[in-house]
MISEFI-118481 format. One record per residue (C-alpha): x, y, z; residue in three letters. Coordinates in steps of 0.25 Angstrom, whole numbers, plus 5000, padded with zeros to 4 digits. Example, Ala and Ser with C-alpha at 12.3 -4.5 7.8 and 13.67 -1.06 7.14 Angstrom:
504949825031ala;505549965029ser;
***
This chain:
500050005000unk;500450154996unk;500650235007unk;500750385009unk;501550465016unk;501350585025unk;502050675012unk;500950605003unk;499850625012unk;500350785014unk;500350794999unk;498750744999unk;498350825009unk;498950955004unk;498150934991unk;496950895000unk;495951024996unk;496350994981unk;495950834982unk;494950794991unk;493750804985unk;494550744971unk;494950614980unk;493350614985unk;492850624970unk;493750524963unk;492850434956unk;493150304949unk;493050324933unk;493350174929unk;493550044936unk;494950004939unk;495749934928unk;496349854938unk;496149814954unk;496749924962unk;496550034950unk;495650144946unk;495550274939unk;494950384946unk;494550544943unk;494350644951unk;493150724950unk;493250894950unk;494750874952unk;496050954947unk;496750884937unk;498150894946unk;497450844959unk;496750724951unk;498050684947unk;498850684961unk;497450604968unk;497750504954unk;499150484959unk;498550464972unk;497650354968unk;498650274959unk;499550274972unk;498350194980unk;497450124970unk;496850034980unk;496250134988unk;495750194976unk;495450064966unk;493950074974unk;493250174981unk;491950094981unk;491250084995unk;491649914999unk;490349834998unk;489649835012unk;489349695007unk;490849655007unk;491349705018unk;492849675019unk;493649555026unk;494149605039unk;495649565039unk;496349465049unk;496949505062unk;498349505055unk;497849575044unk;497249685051unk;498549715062unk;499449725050unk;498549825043unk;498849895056unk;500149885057unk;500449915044unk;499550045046unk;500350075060unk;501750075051unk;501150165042unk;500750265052unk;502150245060unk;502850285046unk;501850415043unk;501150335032unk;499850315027unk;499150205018unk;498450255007unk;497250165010unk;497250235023unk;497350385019unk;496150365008unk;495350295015unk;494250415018unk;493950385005unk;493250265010unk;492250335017unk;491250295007unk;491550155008unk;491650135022unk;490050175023unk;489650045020unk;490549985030unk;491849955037unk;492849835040unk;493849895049unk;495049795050unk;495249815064unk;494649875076unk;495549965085unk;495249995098unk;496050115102unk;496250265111unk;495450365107unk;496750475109unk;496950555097unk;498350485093unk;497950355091unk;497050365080unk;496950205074unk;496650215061unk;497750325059unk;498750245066unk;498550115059unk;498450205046unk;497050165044unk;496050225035unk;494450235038unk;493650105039unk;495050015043unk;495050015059unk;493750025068unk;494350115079unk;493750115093unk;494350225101unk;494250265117unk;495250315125unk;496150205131unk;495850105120unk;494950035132unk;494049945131unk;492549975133unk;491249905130unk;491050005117unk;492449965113unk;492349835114unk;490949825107unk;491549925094unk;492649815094unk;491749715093unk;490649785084unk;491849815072unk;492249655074unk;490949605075unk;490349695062unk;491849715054unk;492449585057unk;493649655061unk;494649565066unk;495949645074unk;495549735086unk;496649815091unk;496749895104unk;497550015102unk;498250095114unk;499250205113unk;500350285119unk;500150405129unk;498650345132unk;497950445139unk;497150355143unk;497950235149unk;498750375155unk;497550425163unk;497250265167unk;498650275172unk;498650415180unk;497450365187unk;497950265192unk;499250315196unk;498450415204unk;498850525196unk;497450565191unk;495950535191unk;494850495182unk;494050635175unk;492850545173unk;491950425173unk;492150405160unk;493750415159unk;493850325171unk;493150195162unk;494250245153unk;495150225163unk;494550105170unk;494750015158unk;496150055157unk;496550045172unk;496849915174unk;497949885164unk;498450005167unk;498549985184unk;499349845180unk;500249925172unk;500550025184unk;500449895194unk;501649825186unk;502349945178unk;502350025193unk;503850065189unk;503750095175unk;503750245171unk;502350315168unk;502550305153unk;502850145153unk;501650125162unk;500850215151unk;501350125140unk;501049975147unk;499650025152unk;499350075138unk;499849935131unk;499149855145unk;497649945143unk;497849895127unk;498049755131unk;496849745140unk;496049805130unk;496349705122unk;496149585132unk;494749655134unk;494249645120unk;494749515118unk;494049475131unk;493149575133unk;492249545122unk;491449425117unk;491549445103unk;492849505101unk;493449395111unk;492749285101unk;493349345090unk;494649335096unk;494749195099unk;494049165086unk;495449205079unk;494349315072unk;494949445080unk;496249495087unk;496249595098unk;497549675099unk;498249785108unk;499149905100unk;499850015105unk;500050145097unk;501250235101unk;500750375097unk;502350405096unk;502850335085unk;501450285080unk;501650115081unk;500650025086unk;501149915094unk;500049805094unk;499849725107unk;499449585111unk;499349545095unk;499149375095unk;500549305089unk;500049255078unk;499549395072unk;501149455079unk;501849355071unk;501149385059unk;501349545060unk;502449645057unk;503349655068unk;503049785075unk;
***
């Protein structure tokens, strides 16, 4: 797959008043002569800009090849386990490396499309902090990943149920539980219970509550690690009993799991150099995975 560059993408966006409503009135004028080709024109459009959005198709031809909305009668096969995790990985590299797939940058063009339906690949269950937004992370475009966000990453009854609803309605197989670095949240879990500052509400506290207990372990064993190590093993221990919770915590997800038809897994995200570290992943899917 073509990928552009932060240079490429500057270059687009500097011409973006001269070529957005072009690239939104392209139309088909002839079937493609082959599979992964077609012709386009642009309607209303400057010779000069027609030609750099030409070039710009010929570079990504697959993304361009069909624009017609998928058949909500064929929905797509969601892809194994394996499958899905290296689609992610491979996204993460991307993003480490300041790249961007073209599938991914075009895919608001699939708005259409994705009307009649969706078939995320994998479901992602992460913070809801500004800095760790999933589908930009993994380098993910609309309709690819069925995001439930709450600060923390916990596990609640609505997450749990969203999880299950986008695996029982989707057939989406991999579930990842995403924490990050400089969590706020696993932060104030941490202050409280050191003593060193108190719940603002009701509401905050269930936050709180849920992330408590792995949390008090890791101040119980880690008791003369630095505040910063502390942080970074209750954040990895609230991923891991997330984890263990929707594996166990749910009828359906739980018989999924054991039928080999789902895999649950932890990740990290370091908001400072931008890699995922993925937690807890069974050894036959590590084996088969890119070292990371």
């Amino acid at each position: 797959m073509r990928q552009v560059t932060g240079h490429s993408i500057q270059r687009i966006l500097r011409y973006r008043s001269t070529v957005r409503n072009p690239l939104r009135n392209f139309v088909r004028t002839a079937p493609p002569p082959q599979a992964g080709q077609a012709r386009v024109r642009f309607a209303h459009c400057d010779p000069e800009v027609a030609c750099r959005w030409r070039r710009f198709v010929a570079l990504c031809p697959r993304i361009f090849a069909d624009r017609e909305a998928p058949s909500p009668t064929m929905p797509q096969t969601p892809p194994s386990p394996l499958e899905a995790m290296r689609r992610l990985i491979a996204g993460n590299e991307r993003y480490k490396n300041d790249t961007r797939s073209v599938t991914a940058l075009a895919s608001q063009l699939q708005r259409g499309g994705l009307a009649a339906g969706q078939s995320p690949f994998a479901i992602v269950l992460c913070c809801s902090d500004s800095r760790a937004p999933a589908e930009i992370l993994f380098d993910q475009g609309l309709g690819d990943l069925f995001v439930i966000r709450v600060a923390g990453n916990i596990v609640a009854p609505s997450g749990i149920g969203s999880a299950e609803f986008a695996a029982a309605t989707y057939g989406t197989r991999l579930v990842v539980v995403m924490g990050h670095s400089s969590c706020g949240a696993v932060t104030a879990t941490l202050e409280v219970l050191r003593g060193e500052s108190t719940v603002a509400s009701d509401n905050i506290r269930d936050i709180v509550d849920r992330i408590r207990s792995s949390a008090q372990t890791v101040l119980e064993v880690g008791k003369g690690r630095s505040p910063e190590l502390q942080l970074r093993d209750a954040i990895r221990a609230n991923v891991r009993n997330a984890v263990d919770h929707l594996r166990h915590g749910s009828r359906i997800l739980e018989d999924m799991v054991n039928s080999g038809q789902m895999v649950i897994v932890g990740a990290v995200y370091d908001i400072t150099t931008g890699h995922v570290d993925f937690l807890d992943v069974p050894a036959e899917l590590r084996e088969a995975l890119p070292p990371q």
